[in-house]
C-alpha positions as CSV (number, residue, x, y, z in Angstrom):
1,X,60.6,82.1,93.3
2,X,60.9,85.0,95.2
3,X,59.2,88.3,94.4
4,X,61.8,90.4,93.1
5,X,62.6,87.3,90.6
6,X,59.2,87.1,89.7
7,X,59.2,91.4,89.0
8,X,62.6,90.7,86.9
9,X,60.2,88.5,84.8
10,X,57.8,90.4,84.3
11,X,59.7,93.5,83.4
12,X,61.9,90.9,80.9
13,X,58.5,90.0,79.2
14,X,57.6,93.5,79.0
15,X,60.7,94.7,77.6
16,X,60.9,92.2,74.4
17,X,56.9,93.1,74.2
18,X,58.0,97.0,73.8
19,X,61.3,95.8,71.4
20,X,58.5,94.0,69.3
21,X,55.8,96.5,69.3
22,X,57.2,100.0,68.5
23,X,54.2,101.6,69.0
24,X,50.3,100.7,70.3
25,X,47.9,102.8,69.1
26,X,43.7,102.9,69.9
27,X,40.6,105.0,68.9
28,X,38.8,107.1,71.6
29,X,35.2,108.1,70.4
30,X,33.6,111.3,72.4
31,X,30.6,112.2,71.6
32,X,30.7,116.1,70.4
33,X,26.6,116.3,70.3
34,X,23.4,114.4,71.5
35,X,20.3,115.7,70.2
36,X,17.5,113.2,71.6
37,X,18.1,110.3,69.3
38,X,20.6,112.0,67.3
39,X,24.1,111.8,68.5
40,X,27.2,112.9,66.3
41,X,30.8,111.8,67.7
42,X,34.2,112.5,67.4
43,X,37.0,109.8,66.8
44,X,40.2,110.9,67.9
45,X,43.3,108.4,67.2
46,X,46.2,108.1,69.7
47,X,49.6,106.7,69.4
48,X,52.5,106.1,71.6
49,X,55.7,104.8,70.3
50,X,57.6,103.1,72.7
51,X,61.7,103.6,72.3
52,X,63.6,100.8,71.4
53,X,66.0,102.1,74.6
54,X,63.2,101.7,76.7
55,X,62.8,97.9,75.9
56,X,66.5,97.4,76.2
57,X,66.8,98.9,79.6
58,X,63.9,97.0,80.7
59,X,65.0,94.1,79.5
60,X,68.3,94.7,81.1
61,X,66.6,95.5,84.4
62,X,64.7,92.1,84.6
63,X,67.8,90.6,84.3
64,X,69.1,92.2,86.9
65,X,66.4,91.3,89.3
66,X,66.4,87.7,88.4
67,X,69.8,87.2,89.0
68,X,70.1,89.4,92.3
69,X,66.6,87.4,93.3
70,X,68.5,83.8,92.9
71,X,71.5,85.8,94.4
72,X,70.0,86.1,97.3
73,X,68.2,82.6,97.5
């Protein structure tokens, strides 16, 4: 397979993994104050929602490379 192929596949897999997931979110923990044994922290959430045009065009874009990757086989 050549390279570009192989990027078309990976940005195909990618895209459907955005189309399925809408958003990923994760808890950051930052410590506000440490006191010799005594530490208080912070827990901040964080979310980013991933547009469902944003899968489509990436999907759309891997296909794209595959076929202009066996194209050019």
């Amino acid at each position: 397979m050549k390279p570009i192929a192989i990027l078309g596949v990976v940005l195909i897999v990618l895209g459907i993994g955005g189309l399925f997931l809408s958003r990923v979110t994760w808890t950051e923990t930052k410590p506000v104050v440490k006191v010799g044994p005594l530490e208080v922290n912070s827990q901040e959430d964080h979310t980013v929602w991933i547009p469902t045009a944003a899968g489509v065009i990436t999907v759309l874009a891997g296909l794209g490379l595959v076929f202009a990757g066996k194209r050019a086989a």
